[in-house]
C-alpha positions in Angstrom: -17.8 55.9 9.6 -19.3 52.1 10.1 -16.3 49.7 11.0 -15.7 46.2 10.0 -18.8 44.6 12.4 -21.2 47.2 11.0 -20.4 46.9 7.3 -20.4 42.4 8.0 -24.0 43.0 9.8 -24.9 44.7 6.3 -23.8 42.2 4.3 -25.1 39.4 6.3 -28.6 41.7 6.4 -28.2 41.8 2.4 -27.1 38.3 1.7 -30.4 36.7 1.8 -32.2 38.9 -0.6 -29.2 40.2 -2.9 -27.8 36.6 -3.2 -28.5 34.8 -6.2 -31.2 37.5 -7.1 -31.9 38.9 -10.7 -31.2 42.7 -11.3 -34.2 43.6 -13.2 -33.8 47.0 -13.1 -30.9 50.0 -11.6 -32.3 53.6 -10.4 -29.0 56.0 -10.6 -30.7 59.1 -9.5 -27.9 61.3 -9.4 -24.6 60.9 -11.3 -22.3 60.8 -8.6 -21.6 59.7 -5.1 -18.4 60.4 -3.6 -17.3 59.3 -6.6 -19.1 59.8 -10.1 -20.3 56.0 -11.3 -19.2 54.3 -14.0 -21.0 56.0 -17.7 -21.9 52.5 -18.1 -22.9 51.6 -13.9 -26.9 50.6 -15.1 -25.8 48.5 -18.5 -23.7 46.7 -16.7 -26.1 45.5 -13.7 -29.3 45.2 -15.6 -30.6 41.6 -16.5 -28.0 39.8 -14.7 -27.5 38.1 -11.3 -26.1 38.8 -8.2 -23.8 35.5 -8.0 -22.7 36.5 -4.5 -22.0 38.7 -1.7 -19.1 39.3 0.6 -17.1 42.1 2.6 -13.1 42.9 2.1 -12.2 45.3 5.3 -15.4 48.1 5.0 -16.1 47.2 1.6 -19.0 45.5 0.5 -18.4 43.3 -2.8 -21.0 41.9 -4.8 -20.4 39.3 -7.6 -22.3 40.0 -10.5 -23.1 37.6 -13.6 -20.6 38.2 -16.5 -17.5 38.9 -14.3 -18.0 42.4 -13.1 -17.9 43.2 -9.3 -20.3 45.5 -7.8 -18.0 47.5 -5.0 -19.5 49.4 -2.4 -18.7 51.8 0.3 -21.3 53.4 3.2 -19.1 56.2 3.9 -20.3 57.9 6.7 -24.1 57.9 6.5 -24.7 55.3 3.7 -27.6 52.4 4.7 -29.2 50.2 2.4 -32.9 49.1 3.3 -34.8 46.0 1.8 -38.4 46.6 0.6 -40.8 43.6 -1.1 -44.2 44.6 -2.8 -46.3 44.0 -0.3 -44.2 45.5 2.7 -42.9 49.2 1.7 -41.9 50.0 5.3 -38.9 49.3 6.4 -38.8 46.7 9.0 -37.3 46.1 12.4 -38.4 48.5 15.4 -36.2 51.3 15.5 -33.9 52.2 18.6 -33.4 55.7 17.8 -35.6 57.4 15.1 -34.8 56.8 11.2 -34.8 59.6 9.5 -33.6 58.2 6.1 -35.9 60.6 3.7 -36.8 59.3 0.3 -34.8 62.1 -1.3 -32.1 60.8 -0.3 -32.3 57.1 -2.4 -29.5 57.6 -5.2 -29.7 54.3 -5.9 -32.6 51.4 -6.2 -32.0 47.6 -7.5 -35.3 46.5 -8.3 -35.0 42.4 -8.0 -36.6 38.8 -8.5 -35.2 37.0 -5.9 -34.0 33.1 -6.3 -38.0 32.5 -4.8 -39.3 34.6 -7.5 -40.0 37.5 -5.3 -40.0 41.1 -6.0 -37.5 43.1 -3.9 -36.0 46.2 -4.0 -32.4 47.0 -2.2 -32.3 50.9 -1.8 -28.9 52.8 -1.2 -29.6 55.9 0.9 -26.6 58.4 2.1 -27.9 61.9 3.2 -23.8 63.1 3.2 -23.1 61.4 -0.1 -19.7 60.2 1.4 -20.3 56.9 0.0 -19.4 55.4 -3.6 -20.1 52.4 -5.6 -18.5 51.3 -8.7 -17.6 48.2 -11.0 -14.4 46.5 -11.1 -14.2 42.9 -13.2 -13.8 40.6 -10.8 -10.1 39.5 -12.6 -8.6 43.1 -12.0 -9.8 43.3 -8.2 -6.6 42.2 -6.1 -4.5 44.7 -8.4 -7.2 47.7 -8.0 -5.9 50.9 -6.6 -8.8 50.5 -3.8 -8.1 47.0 -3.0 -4.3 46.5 -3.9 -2.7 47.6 -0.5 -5.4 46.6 2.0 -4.0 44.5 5.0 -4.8 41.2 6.4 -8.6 40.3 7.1 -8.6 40.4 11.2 -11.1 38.2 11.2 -9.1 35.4 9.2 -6.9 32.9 10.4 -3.4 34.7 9.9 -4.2 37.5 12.5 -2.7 36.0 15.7 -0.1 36.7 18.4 3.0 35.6 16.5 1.8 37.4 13.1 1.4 40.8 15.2 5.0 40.5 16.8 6.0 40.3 13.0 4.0 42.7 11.8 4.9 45.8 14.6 8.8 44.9 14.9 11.2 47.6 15.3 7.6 49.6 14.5 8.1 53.1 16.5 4.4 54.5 15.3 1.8 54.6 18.3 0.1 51.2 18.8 -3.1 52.6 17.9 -2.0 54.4 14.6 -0.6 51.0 13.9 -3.8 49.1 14.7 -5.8 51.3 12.5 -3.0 51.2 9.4 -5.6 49.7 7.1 -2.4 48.5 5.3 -1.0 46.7 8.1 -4.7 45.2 9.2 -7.8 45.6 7.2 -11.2 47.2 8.4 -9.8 47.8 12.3 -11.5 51.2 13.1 -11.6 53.9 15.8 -14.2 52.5 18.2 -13.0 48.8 18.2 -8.8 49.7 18.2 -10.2 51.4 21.8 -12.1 49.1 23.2 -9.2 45.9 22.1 -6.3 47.9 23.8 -8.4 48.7 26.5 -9.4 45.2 27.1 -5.4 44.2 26.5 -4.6 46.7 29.1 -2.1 48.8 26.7 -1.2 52.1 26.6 -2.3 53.3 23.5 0.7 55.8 23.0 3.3 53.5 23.1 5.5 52.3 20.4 3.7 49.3 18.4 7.2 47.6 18.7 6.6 47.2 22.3 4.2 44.5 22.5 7.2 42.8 20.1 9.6 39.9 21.4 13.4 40.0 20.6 14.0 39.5 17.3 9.4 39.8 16.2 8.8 36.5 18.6 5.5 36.2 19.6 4.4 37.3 23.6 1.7 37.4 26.0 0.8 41.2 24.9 0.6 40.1 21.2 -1.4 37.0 21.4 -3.9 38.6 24.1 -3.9 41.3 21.7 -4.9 39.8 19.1 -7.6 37.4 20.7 -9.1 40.3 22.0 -9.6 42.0 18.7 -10.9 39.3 17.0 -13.6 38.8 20.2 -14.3 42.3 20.1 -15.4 42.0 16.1 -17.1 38.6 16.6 -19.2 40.4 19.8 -19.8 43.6 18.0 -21.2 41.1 14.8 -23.3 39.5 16.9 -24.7 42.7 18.7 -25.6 43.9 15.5 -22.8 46.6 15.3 -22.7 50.0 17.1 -25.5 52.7 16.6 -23.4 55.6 16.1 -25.0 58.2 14.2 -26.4 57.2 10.9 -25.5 53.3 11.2 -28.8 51.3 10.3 -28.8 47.1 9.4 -30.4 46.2 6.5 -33.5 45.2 8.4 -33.5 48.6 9.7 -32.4 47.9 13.5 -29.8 49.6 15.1 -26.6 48.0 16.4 -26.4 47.9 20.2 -22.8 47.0 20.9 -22.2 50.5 22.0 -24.1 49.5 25.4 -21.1 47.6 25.9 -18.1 50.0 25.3 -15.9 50.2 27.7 -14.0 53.2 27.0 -15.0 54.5 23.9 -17.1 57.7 24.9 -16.7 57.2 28.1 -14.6 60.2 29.2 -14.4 60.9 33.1 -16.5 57.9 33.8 -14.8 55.0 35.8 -13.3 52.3 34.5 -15.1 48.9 34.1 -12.0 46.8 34.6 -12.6 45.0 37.9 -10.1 46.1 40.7 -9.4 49.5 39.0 -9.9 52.4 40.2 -8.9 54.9 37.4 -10.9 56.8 35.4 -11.5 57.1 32.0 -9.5 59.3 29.6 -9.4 61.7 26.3 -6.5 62.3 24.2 -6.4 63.4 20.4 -4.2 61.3 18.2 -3.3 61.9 14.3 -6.9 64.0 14.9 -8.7 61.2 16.1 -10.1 60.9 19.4 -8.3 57.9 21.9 -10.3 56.8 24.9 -8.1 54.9 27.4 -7.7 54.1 31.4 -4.0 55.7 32.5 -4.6 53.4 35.9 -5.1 49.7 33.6 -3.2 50.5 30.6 0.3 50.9 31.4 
């Protein structure tokens, strides 16, 4: 499933086009996603404009005209790709082969951008694990999707001293704690890895242990926390990781995944300069933990 840099290089692949653009026209080819739509997802979208666009954890959230929010989710093999009149092939050179087939475009916004171009955004998800849906922008915070989501980890509250806070007297595995999206927004599999690894902590131990007496903050914590918002910033501005289906809007793929350090590296060496350990596999809460025993102690 895309994490929090793939869905942001999405939405900042989106933004220029959807932003400010007219919805002249919804193709809902099948009635349900994940999720069925709304009965009235097309009435609702159709002659107004997209007022903006923005990302809450893996959510993409567009702002439509009249109040409504546009909500969606990629699942695990969602991609959108943008398309103009004259240009129906989707640009940007490919690192592995797309094989998005037409069949699988449930959902086309035919537009007239701010410029008074004709675009079209298409949603394609071969798996269908994706969903969209409408939400008036007034109900959002209380919303049942949105209502218990975490801190942004991008955002200014995520540091060293907010951490210690948030994992005292915590006795959950670091990493389950890492990837609580109700602790922390939009952390995922790949990047709770490579942070902890980069930290140099054990990924089994209690969350409360990178925790001061009494939640004050200390050097695990605030290194901690650097190094996951560093992680996301250099994931953004690879382009995300190319893991399976994940495709930008421009149709390149991420290329972040050159520089894991762990994550998929199992009985390869560590990168860490100095160490000599190797790198290992372990399954936690069914989910697969890459981590150096020798460095992360």
């Amino acid at each position: 499933m895309p994490e929090l840099p793939e869905v942001e290089t999405v939405k900042r692949g989106l933004a220029p086009t959807f932003e400010r653009s007219l919805i002249i026209r919804v193709d809902q080819n099948r009635p349900n996603l994940r999720f069925p739509f709304p009965d009235d997802f097309v009435e609702r979208l159709e002659g107004r404009r997209v007022q903006s666009l923005s990302r809450r954890s893996k959510y993409l959230l567009a702002d439509i005209e009249g109040g409504d929010v546009l909500v969606m989710h990629l699942g695990m093999s969602g991609s959108f790709r943008i398309e103009t009149a004259s240009d129906k092939e989707t640009p940007g050179v490919f690192y592995h082969t797309s094989k998005k087939l037409p069949k699988h475009d449930h959902v086309v916004f035919h537009l007239t951008t701010e410029k008074g171009v004709n675009a079209y955004i298409i949603y394609n998800d071969p798996r269908r694990f994706g969903f969209m849906t409408l939400i008036p922008r007034s109900e959002l915070a209380s919303h049942d999707l949105f209502k218990h989501v975490g801190i942004e980890p991008l955002g200014n509250e995520l540091d060293g001293r907010f951490l210690s806070r948030l994992f005292e007297n915590r006795r959950a595995p670091l990493k389950a704690a890492l990837l609580d999206q109700k602790l922390i927004a939009g952390l995922g599999n790949i990047y709770v890895c490579e942070a902890l690894w980069r930290t140099g902590l054990n990924p089994t131990h209690a969350a409360a242990s990178i925790s001061g007496k009494g939640g004050r903050e200390t050097k695990a914590s605030r290194m901690l926390a650097q190094n996951i918002r560093d992680i996301l910033q250099e994931a953004i501005a690879a382009g995300g990781s190319s893991l399976r289906d994940h495709v930008q809007a421009d149709g390149d793929l991420g290329y972040f995944q050159h520089s894991f350090a762990v994550y998929g590296r199992e009985g390869e060496p560590c990168r860490k300069a100095g160490c000599n350990g190797v790198i290992s596999r372990i399954v936690q809460s069914g989910r697969s933990t890459f981590f150096c025993p020798s460095c992360q102690t």
